[in-house]
N, C-alpha and C positions, 0 to 999 in steps of 0.2 A: 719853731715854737712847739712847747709838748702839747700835746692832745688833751684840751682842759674838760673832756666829759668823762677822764679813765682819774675816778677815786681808789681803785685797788692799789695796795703798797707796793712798788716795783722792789721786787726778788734779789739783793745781790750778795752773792757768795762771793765769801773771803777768805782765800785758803793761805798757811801759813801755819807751820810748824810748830811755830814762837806764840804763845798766847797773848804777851806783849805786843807782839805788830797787831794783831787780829783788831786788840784794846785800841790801838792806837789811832787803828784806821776807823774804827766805831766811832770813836771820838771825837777825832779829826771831822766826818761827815755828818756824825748827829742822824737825827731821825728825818728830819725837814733840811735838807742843804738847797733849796732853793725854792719861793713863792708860787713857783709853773709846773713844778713838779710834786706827783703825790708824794706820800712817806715813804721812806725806806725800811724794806723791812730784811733782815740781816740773816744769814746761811752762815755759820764759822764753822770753817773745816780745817782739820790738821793733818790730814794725810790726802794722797795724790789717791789713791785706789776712791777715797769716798766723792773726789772733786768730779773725776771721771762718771760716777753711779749717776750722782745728781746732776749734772749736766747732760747724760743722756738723758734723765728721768724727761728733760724739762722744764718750764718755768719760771728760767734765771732770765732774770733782762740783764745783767752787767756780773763779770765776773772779776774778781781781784783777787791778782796770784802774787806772790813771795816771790822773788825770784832769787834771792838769800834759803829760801827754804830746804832743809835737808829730810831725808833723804833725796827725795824727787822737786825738783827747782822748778821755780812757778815758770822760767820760758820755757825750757823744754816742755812740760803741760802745758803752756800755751799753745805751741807749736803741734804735740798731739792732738789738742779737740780740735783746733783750726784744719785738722787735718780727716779728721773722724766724724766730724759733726756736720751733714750737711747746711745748717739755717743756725751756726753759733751766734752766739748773743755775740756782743761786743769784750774785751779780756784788756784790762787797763795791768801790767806788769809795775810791781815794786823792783828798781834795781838798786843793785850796790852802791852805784854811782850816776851822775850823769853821763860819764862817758860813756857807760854802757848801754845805752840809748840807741845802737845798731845792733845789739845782742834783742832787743824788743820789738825794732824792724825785722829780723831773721826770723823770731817769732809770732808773726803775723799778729801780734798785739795791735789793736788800734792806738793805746797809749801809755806812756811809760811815767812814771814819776819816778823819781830817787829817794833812796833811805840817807839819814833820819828822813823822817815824814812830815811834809809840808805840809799843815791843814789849808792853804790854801790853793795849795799848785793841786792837793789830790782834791779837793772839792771842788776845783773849775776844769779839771778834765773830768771829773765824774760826769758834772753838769751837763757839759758838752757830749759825751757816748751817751750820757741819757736821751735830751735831747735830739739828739741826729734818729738814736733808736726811733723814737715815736713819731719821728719826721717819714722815717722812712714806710 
């Protein structure tokens, strides 16, 4: 269960090349995607160099990567911060496909959803890295 005394908006950056995925996945989770959790409050990034800055910076509780994204694909930067980052938040990867769902495991992604975009496949894995976060 989340931690019902933390009112502060949990942080999650959404990187993505495409301004349309960024819209979609905004969309898709809304500002409130669940009643135990505070609000969200939204980081859109479109390049790999600025996803890197702000996640050393800090202060991300969930991060959502493109993995369609060009130049730089949201798993391989998954796979970098997982690698770079001692204490990474949790990194939920957009694939192409569901088959691609071992390309997410390789990237130490905790979880993967498929493009087009599920508002509800991505707002019940949201829920759930949210939740575990604030468990743990």
């Amino acid at each position: 269960m989340a931690d019902a005394t933390r009112t502060a908006p949990l942080r999650v950056l959404v990187y993505s090349n495409d301004a349309d995925t960024r819209g979609q996945v905004l969309l898709a989770l809304g500002r409130n995607p669940h009643p135990d959790l505070p609000a969200l409050e939204f980081l859109e990034v479109a390049t790999a160099p600025v996803v890197v800055e702000r996640m050393d910076a800090g202060g991300i509780d969930l991060a959502i990567l493109d993995g369609e994204s060009t130049p730089a694909g949201g798993l391989g930067l998954a796979k970098q911060l997982k690698d770079e980052i001692s204490v990474c938040p949790p990194i939920l990867v957009l694939t192409g496909r569901p088959d691609d769902a071992w390309l997410a495991n390789w990237s130490r992604a905790e979880a993967a959803v498929s493009h087009p975009i599920d508002p509800i496949a991505l707002t019940a894995a949201v829920v759930s890295l949210l939740r575990a976060r604030d468990a743990a």
